[in-house]
N, CA, C and O atoms as a Tinker XYZ file with bonds, in Angstrom:
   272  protein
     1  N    -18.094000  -23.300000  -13.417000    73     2
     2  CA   -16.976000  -23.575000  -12.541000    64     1     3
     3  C    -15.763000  -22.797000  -13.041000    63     2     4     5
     4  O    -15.307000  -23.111000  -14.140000    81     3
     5  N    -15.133000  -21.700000  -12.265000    73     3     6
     6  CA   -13.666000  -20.986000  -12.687000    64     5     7
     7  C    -12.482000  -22.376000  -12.918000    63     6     8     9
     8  O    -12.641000  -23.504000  -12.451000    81     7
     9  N    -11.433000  -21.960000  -13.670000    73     7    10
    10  CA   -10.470000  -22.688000  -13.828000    64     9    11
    11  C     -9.833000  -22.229000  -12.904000    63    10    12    13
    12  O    -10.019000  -21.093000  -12.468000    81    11
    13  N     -8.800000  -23.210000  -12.363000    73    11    14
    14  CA    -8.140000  -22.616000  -11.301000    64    13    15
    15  C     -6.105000  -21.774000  -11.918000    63    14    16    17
    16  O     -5.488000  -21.999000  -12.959000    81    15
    17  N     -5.897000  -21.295000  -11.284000    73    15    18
    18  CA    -5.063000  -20.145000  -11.229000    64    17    19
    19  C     -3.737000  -20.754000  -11.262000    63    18    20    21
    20  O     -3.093000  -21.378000  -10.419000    81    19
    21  N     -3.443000  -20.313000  -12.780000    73    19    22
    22  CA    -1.541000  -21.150000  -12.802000    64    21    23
    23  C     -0.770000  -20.732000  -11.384000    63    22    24    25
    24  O     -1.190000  -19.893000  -10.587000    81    23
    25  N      0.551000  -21.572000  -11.242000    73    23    26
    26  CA     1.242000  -21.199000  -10.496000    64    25    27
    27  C      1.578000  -19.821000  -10.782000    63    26    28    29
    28  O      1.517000  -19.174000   -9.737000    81    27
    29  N      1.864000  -19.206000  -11.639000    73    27    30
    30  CA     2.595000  -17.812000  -12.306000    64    29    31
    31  C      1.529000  -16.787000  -11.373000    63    30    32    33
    32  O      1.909000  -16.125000  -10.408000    81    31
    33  N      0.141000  -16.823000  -11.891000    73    31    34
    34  CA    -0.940000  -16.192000  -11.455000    64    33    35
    35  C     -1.033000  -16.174000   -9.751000    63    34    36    37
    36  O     -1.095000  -15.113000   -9.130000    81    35
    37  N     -1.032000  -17.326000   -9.182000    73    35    38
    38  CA    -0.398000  -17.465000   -7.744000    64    37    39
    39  C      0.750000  -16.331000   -7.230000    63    38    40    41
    40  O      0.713000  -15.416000   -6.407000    81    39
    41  N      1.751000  -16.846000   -8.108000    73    39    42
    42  CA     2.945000  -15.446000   -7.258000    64    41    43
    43  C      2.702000  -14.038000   -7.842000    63    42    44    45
    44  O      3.190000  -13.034000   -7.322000    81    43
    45  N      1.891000  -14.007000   -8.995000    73    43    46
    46  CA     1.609000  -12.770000   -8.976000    64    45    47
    47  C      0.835000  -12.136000   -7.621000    63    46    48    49
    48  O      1.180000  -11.293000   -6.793000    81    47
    49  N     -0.345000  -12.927000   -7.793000    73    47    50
    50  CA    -0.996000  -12.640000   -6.373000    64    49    51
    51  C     -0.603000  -12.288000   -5.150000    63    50    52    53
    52  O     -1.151000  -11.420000   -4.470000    81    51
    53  N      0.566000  -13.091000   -4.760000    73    51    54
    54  CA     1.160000  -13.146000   -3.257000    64    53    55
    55  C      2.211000  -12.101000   -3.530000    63    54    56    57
    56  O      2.474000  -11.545000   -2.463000    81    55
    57  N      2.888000  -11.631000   -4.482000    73    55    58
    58  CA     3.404000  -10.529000   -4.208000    64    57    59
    59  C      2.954000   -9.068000   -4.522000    63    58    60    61
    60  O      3.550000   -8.068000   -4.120000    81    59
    61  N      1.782000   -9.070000   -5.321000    73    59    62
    62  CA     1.347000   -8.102000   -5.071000    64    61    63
    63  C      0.746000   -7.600000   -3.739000    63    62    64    65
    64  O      0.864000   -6.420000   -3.411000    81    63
    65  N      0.022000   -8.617000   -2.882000    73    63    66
    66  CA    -0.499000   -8.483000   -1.468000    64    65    67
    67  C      0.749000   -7.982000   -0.525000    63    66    68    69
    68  O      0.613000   -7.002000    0.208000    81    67
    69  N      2.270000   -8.902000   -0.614000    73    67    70
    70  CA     3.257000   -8.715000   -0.314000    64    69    71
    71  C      4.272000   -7.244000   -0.263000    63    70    72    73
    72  O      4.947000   -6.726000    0.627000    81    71
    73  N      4.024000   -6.944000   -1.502000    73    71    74
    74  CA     4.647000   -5.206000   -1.603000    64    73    75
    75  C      3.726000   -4.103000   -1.572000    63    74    76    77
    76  O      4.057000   -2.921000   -1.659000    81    75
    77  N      2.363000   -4.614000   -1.423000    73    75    78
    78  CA     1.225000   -3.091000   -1.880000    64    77    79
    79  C      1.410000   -2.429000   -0.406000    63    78    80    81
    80  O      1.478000   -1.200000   -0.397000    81    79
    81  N      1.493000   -3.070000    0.779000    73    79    82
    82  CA     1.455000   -2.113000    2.107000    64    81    83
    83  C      2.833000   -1.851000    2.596000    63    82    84    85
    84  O      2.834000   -0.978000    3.463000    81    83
    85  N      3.849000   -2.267000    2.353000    73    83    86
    86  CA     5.103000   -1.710000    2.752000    64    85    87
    87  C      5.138000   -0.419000    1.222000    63    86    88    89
    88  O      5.086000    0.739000    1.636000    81    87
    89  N      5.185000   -0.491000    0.251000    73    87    90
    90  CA     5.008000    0.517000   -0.711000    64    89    91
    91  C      4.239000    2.053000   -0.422000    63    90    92    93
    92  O      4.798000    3.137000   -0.258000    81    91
    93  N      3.032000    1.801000   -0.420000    73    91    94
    94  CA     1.871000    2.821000    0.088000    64    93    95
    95  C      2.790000    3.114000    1.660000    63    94    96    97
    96  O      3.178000    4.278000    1.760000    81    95
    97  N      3.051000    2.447000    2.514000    73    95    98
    98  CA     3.401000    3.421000    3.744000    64    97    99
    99  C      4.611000    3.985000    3.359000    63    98   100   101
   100  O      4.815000    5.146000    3.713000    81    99
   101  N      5.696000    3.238000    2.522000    73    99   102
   102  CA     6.445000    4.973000    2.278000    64   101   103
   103  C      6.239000    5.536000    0.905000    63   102   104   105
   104  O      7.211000    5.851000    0.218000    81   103
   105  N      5.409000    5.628000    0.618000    73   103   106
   106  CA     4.688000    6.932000   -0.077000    64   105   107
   107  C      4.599000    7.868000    0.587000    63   106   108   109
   108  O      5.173000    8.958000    0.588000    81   107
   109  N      3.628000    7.297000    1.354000    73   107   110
   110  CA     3.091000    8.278000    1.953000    64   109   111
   111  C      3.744000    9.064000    3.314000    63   110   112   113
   112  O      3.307000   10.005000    3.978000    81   111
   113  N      4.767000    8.397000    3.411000    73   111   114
   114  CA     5.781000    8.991000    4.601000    64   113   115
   115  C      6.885000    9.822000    3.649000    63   114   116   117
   116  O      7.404000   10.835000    4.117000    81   115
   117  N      7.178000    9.432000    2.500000    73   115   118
   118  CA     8.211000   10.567000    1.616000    64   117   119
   119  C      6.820000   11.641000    1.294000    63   118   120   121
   120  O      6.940000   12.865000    1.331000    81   119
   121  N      5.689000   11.035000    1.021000    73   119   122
   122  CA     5.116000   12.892000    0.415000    64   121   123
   123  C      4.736000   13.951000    1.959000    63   122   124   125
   124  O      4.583000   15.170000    2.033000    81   123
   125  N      4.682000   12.984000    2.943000    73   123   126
   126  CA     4.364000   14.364000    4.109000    64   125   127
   127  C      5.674000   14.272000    4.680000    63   126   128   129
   128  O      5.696000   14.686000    5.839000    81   127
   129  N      7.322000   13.660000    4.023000    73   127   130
   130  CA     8.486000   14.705000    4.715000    64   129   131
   131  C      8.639000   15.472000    3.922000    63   130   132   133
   132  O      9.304000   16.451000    4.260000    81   131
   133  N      8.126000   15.421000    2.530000    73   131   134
   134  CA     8.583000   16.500000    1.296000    64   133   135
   135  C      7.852000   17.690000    1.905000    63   134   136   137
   136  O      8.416000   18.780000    2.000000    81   135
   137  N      6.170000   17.426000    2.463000    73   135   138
   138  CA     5.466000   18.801000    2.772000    64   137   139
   139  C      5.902000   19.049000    4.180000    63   138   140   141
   140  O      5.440000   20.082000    4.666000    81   139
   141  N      6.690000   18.335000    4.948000    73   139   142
   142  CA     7.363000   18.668000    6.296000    64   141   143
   143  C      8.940000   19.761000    5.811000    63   142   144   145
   144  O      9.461000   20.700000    6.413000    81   143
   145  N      9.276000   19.129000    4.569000    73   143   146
   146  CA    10.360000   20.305000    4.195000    64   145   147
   147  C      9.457000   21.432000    3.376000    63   146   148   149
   148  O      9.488000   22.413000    4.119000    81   147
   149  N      9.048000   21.607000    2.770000    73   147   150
   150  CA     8.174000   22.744000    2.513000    64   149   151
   151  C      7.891000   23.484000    2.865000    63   150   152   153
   152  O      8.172000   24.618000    2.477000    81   151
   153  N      7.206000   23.186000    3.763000    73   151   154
   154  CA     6.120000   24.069000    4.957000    64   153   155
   155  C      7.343000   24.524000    6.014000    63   154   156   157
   156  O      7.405000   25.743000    6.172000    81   155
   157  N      8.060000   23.946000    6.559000    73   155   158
   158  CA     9.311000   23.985000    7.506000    64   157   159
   159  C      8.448000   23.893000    8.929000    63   158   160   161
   160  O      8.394000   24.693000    9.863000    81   159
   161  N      7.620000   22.263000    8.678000    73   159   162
   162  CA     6.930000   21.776000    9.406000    64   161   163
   163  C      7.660000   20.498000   10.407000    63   162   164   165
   164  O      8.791000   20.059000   10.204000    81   163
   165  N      6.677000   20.002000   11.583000    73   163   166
   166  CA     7.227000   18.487000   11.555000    64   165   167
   167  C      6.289000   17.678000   11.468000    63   166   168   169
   168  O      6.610000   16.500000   11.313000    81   167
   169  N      5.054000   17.971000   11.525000    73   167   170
   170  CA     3.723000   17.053000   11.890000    64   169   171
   171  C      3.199000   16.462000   10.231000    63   170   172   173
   172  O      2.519000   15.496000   10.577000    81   171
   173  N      3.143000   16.484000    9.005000    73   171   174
   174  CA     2.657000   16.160000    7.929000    64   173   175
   175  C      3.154000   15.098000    7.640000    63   174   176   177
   176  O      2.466000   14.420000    6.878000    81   175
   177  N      4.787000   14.363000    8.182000    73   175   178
   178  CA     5.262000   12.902000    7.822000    64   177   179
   179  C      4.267000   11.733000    8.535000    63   178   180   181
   180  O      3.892000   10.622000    8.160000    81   179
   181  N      4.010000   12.607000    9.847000    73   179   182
   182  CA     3.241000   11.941000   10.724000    64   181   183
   183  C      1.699000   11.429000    9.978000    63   182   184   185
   184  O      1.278000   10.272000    9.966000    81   183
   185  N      1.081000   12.535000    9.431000    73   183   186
   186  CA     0.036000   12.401000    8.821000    64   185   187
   187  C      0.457000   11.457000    7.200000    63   186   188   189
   188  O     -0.455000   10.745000    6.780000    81   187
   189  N      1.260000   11.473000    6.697000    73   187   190
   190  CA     1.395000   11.222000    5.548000    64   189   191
   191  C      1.683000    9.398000    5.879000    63   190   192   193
   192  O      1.185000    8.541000    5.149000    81   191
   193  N      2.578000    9.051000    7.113000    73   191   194
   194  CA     2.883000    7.836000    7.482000    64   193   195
   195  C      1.278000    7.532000    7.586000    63   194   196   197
   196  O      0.806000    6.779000    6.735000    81   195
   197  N      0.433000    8.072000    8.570000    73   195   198
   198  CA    -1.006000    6.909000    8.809000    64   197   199
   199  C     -1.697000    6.856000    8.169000    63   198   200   201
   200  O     -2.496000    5.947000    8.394000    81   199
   201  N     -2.002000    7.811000    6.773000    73   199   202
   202  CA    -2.901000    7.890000    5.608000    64   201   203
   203  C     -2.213000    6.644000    4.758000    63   202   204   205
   204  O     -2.929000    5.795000    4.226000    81   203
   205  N     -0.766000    6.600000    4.672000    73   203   206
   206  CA    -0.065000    5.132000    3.999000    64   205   207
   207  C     -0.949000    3.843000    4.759000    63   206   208   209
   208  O     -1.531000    2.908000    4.208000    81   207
   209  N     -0.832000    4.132000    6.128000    73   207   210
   210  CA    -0.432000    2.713000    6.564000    64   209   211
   211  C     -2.383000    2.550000    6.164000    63   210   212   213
   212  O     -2.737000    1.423000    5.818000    81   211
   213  N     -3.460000    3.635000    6.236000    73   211   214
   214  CA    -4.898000    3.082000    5.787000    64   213   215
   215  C     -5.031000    2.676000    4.555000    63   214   216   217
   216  O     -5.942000    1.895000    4.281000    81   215
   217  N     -4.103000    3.152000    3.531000    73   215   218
   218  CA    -4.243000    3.141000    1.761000    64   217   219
   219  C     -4.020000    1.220000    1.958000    63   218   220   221
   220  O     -4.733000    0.323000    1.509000    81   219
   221  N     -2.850000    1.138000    2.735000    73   219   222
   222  CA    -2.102000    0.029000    2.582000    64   221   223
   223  C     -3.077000   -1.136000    3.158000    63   222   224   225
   224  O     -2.874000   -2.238000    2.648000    81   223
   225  N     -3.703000   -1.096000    3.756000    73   223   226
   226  CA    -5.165000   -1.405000    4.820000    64   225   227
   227  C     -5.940000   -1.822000    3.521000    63   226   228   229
   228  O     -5.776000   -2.936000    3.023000    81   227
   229  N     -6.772000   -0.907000    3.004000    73   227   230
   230  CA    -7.872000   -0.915000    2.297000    64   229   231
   231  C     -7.448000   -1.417000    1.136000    63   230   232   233
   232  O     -8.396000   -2.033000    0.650000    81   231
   233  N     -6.109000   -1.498000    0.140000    73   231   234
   234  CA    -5.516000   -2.314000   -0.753000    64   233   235
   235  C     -5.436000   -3.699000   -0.236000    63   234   236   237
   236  O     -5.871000   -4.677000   -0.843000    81   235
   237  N     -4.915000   -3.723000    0.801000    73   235   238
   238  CA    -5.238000   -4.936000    1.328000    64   237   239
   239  C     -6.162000   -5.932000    1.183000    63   238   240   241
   240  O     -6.222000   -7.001000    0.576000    81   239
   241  N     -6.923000   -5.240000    1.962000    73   239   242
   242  CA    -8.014000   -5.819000    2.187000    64   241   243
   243  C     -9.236000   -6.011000    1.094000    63   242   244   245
   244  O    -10.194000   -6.782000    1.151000    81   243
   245  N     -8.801000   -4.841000   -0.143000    73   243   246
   246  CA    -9.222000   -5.445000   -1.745000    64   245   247
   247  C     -8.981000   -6.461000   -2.433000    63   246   248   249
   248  O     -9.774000   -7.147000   -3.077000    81   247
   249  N     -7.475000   -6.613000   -2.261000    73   247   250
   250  CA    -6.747000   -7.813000   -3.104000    64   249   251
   251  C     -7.525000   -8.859000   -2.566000    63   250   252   253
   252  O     -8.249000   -9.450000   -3.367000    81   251
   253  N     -7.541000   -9.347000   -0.962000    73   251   254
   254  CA    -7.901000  -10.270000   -0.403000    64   253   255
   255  C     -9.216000  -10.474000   -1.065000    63   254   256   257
   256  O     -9.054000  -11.452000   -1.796000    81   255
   257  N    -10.658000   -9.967000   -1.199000    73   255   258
   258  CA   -11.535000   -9.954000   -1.296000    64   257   259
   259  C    -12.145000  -10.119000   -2.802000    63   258   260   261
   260  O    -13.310000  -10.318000   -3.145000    81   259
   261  N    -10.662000   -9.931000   -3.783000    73   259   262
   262  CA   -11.215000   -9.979000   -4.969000    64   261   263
   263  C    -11.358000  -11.388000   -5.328000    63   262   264   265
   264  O    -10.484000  -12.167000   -4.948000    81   263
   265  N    -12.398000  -11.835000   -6.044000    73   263   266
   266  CA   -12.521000  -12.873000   -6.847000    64   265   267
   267  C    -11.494000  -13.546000   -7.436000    63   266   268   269
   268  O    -10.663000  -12.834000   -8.000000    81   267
   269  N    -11.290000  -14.964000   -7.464000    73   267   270
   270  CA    -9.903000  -14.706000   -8.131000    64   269   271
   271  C    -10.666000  -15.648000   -9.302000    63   270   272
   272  O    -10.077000  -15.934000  -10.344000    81   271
């Protein structure tokens, strides 16, 4: 039988679930405006925003799934 999970361990939990997908989507929206200024592009923020918002998805949906 697991012991169950201090309160401390709790808010760790809920804020890591809490900041991992607003984080990852602007990542990934500052690294494709950095390669949108680079390139002297406009389309890579675009790409860089929906590759965030899947990172932020699939972190997600890890945390949720892990064992606790």
């Amino acid at each position: 039988m697991s012991k169950p999970e201090s309160p401390w361990q709790q808010v760790n939990r809920y804020m890591e679930i809490g900041l991992i997908f607003p984080c990852s989507i602007v990542v990934g929206l500052l690294v494709g405006y950095g390669l949108d200024h680079l390139f002297h592009t406009h389309i890579f923020y675009l790409i860089g925003l929906l590759l965030g918002i899947a990172a932020g998805f699939v972190q997600l949906v890890r945390l949720t799934r892990k064992p606790k």
